[in-house]
C-alpha positions in Angstrom: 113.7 99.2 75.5 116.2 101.8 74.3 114.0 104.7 74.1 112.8 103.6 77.3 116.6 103.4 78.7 117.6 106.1 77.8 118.9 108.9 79.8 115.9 112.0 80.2 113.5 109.6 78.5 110.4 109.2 81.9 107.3 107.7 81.4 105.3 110.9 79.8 108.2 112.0 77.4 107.9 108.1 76.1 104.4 108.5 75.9 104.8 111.8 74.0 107.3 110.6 71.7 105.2 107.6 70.8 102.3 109.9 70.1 104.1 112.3 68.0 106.5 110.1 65.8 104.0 106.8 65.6 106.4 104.1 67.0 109.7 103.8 69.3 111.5 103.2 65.8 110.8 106.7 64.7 111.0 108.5 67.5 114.8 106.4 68.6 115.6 108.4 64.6 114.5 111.2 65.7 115.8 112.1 68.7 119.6 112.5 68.4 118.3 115.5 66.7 115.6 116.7 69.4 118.6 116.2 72.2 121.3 118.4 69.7 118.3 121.0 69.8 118.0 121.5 73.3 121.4 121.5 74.3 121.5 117.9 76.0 124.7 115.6 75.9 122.6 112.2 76.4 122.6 109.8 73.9 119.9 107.0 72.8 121.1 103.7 74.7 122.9 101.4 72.7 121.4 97.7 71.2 124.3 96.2 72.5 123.5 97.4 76.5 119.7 96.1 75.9 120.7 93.2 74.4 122.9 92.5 77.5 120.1 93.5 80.2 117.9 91.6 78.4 120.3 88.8 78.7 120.4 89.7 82.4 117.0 89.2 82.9 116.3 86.1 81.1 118.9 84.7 83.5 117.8 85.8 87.1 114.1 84.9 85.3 112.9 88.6 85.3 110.2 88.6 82.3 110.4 92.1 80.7 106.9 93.3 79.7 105.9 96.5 77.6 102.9 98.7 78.4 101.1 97.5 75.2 101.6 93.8 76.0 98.6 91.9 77.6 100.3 90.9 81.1 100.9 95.0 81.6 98.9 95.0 84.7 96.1 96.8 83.7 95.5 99.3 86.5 99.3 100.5 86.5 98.9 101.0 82.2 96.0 103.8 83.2 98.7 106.1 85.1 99.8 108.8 83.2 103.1 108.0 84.6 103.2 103.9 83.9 106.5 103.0 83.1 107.1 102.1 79.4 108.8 98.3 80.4 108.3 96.5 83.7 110.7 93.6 84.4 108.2 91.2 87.0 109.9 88.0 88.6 107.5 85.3 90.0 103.7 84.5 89.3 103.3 87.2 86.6 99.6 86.7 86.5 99.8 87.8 90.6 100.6 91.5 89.6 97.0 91.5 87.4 94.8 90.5 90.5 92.5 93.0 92.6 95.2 94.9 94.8 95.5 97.0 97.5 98.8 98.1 98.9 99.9 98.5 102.3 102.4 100.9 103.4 103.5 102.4 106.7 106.8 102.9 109.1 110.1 101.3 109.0 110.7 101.7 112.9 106.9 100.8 113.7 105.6 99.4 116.7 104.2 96.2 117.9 100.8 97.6 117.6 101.3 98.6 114.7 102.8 95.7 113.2 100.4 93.2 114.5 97.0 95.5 113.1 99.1 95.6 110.0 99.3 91.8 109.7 95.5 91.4 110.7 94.2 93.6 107.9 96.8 91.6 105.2 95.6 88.4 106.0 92.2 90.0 105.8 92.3 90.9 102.6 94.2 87.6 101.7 91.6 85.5 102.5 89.2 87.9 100.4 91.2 87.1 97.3 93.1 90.6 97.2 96.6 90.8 96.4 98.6 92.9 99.3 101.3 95.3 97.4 103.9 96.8 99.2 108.3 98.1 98.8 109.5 95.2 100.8 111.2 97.9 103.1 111.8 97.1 107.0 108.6 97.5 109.2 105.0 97.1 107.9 106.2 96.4 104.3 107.8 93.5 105.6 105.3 92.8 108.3 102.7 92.4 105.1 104.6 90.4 103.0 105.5 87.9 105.2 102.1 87.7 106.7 100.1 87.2 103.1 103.0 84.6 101.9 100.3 81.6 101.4 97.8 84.2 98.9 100.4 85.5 97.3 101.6 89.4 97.3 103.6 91.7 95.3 106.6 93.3 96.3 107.9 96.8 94.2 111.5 97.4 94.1 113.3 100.5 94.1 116.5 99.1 92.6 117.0 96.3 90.1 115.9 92.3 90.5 119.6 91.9 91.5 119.5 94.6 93.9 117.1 94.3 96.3 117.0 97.0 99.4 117.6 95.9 102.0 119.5 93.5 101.4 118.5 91.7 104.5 115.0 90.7 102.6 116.7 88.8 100.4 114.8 85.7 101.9 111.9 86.9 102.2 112.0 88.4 98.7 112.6 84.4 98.0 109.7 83.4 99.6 107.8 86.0 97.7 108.3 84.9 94.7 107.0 81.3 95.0 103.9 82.4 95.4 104.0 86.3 94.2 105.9 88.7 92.2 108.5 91.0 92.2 108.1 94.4 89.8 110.6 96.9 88.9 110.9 99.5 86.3 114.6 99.8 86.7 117.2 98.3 84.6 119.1 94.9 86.5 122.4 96.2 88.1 120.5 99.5 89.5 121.7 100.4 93.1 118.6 102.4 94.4 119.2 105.8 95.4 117.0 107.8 97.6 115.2 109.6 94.6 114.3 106.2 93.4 111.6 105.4 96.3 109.3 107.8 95.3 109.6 106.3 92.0 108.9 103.2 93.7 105.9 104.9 95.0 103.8 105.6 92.8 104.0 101.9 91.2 103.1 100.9 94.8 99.4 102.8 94.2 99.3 102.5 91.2 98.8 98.2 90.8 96.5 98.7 93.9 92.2 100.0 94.5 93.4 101.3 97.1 96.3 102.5 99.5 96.0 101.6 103.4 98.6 103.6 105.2 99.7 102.1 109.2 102.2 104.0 111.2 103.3 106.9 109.1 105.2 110.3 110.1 104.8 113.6 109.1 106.6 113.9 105.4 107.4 109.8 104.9 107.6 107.9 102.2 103.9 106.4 103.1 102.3 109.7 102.9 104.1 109.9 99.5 102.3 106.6 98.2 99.3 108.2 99.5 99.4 111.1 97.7 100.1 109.7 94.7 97.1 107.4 95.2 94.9 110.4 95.5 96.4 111.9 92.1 95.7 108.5 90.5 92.1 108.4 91.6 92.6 105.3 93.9 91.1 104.6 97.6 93.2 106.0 100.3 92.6 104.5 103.7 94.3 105.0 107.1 94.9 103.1 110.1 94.1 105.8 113.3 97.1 106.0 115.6 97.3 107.7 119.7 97.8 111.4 119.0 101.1 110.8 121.3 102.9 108.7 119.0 104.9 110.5 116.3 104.6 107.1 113.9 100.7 108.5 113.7 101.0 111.8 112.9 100.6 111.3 109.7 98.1 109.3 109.4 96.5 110.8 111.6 96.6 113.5 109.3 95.2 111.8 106.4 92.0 111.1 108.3 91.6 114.6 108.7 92.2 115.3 105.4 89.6 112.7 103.8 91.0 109.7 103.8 89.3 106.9 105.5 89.4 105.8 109.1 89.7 101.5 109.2 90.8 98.8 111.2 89.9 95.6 109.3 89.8 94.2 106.3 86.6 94.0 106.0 86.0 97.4 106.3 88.3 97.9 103.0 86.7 95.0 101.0 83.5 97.2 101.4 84.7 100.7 100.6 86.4 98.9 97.7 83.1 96.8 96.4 81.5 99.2 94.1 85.0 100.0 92.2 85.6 96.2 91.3 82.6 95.6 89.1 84.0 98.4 87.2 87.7 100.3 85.3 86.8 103.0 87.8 90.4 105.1 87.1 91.2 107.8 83.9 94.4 108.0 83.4 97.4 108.4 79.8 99.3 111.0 78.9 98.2 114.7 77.9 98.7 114.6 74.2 98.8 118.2 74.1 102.0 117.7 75.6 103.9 116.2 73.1 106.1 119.4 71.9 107.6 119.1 75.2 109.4 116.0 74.9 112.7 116.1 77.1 112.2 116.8 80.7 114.4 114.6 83.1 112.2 112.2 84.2 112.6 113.2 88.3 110.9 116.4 87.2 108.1 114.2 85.0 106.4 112.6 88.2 106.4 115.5 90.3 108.3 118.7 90.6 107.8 119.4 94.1 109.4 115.9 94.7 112.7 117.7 94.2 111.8 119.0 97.6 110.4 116.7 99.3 113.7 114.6 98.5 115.7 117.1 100.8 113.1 117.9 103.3 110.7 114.2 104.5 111.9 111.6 106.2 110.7 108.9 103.5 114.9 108.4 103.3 113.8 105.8 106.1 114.0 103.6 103.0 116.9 104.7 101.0 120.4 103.7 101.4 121.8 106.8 103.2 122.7 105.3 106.5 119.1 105.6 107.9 119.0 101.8 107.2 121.6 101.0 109.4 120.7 98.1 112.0 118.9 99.6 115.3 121.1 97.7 118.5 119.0 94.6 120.4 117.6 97.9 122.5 116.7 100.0 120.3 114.8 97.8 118.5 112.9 96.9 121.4 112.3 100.8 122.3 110.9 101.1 118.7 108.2 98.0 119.0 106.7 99.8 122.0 104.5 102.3 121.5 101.3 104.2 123.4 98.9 101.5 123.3 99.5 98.7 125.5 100.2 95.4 124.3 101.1 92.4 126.0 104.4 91.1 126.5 104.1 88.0 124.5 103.3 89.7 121.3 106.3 92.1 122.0 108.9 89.0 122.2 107.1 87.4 119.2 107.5 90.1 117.2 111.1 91.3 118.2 112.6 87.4 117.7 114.6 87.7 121.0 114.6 85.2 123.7 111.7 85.4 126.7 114.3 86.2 129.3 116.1 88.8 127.2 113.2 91.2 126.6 112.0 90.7 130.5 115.6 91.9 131.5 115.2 94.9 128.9 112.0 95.8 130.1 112.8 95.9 133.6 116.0 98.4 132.4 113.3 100.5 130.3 111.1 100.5 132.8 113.4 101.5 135.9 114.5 104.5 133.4 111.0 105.8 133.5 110.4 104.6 129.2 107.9 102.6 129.7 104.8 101.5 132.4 103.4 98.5 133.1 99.1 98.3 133.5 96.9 96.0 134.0 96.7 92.5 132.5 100.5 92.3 131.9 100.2 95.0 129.4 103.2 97.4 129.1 103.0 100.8 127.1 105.9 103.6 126.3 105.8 106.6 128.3 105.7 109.6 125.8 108.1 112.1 126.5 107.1 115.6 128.3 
């Protein structure tokens, strides 16, 4: 724990230490020196501040688990960027099931929510685990909707702070038949960095990553390249070419990944690989001389950039987050593809009448068309 706390220290520079001095022990002697030698100001984390998160854990119930240790779920151990200590809350034997995660828009529509929900439960009732970030939208959508099989939700930030902090409920119900993971220490507030992070956990429990509803540069395009680094299954849900939520997946289907819209369709892609440890994955030991780099840089330099320039921010806690008005979140529900009223009021929470008043006001602004069957659609903008 206080190698793996402390500052610079990532997964691969833990991994590299280990190799080279033969144990954390060694390596925590060791390294004031290494830090001196390289011009760094960190120092090794204290007992005392383990001790205490320790204490922290044990008393919000997080169990704190260690790469080597048998409940290390054993697909996330073959990264070569596992975290050295997971802290999981919950059913810890959840996290070690056949996974696949589901990932997709914050703002996504009705459509997309409701295919989202269909392909959970689909692979619920085939005894997969659904993995997701809790964030609004499809995370959310897929939690909620695989509740009775249990499902796995990855946190950005500490057990005691959960983003947003809205899903504190639902992170509740979670856990009573599921799990919570995190690498981060308890009292972490996550910061936009930190989702990536998140990320690559996300693909990494999980066969396979299924990507709904996903712009150009987002955080689920993120998840999905990291699932193709770590060898995993990357599926996408196709989207109407006039909808920016399906750019990017969209994309991804151009690219390779593959086109679905059920569960079953997954479970069968994904039959051959369960028989089987199907990933390669650890550390390069030839890196071991190069023990210090900060660990942002350790998953993936060009993440520097991708922090400044995507949108995946739609998670992080920079203002994006901020509650959409009664309107707004009925704008962002409707998308190209018609859907009928019903689901829309279902899925936004608000009264009957409300949404048939906001509708009329949508459609009298020239937002939205009504077609056949009582379907309604948006308009896409010229």
């Amino acid at each position: 724990m206080r190698l793996a706390r402390t500052e610079s220290i990532g997964p691969r520079t833990f991994r590299s230490l280990l190799n080279r001095y033969g144990g954390a022990a060694a390596a925590l002697e060791a390294l004031p020196d290494l830090l001196r030698s390289q011009g760094r100001t960190s120092t090794v984390t204290s007992l005392a501040a383990v001790e205490d998160e320790v204490a922290q854990a044990e008393k919000l119930g997080v169990r704190l688990i260690a790469m080597g240790e048998p409940d290390y779920p054993p697909l996330l151990r073959l990264i070569d960027s596992a975290p050295p200590v997971i802290g999981i809350r919950g059913r810890v034997s959840v996290a070690s099931k056949p996974s696949v995660a589901i990932v997709g828009s914050r703002n996504a529509s009705a459509a997309g929510l409701k295919i989202a929900e269909l392909i959970a439960v689909g692979l619920g009732r085939q005894a997969f685990v659904v993995v997701s970030g809790l964030a609004r939208g499809i995370d959310a959508a897929v939690h909620r909707a695989t509740l009775g099989f249990g499902t796995v939700a990855v946190l950005a930030g500490g057990h005691d702070r959960p983003y947003p902090s809205e899903h504190r409920d639902l992170l509740d119900a979670i856990l009573e038949t599921g799990a919570a993971i995190s690498e981060m220490p308890m009292g972490w507030e996550p910061r936009g960095r930190d989702f990536p992070r998140r990320n690559r956990i996300i693909s990494g429990l999980s066969y396979g990553v299924v990507v709904v509803e996903a712009a150009m540069r987002s955080g689920s395009l993120i998840t999905a390249r990291f699932a193709g680094e770590q060898g995993r299954d990357i599926f996408a849900v196709p989207g109407s070419p006039l909808d920016p939520r399906s750019e990017g997946t969209n994309a991804l289907i151009r690219d390779g990944a593959t086109l679905v819209t059920s569960a079953d369709q997954i479970a069968e892609a994904l039959a051959p690989a369960l028989g089987r440890l199907p990933f390669t994955g650890g550390a390069d030991e030839s890196a071991a001389d190069n023990v210090l780099g900060p660990y942002w840089d350790e998953l993936d330099p060009d993440l520097n950039a991708l922090e400044r320039t995507s949108s995946f921010a739609e998670d992080a806690p920079d203002g994006n987050g901020e509650e959409l008005l009664p309107r707004d979140q009925l704008v962002a529900l409707i998308g190209t593809t018609p859907m009928p009223i019903d689901d829309l009021v279902r899925l936004s929470g608000r009264p009957v009448a409300s949404v048939r008043t906001l509708l009329v006001e949508l459609e009298l602004e020239g937002r939205i068309a009504r077609q056949d069957g009582g379907l309604i659609a948006s308009i896409p903008p010229h």
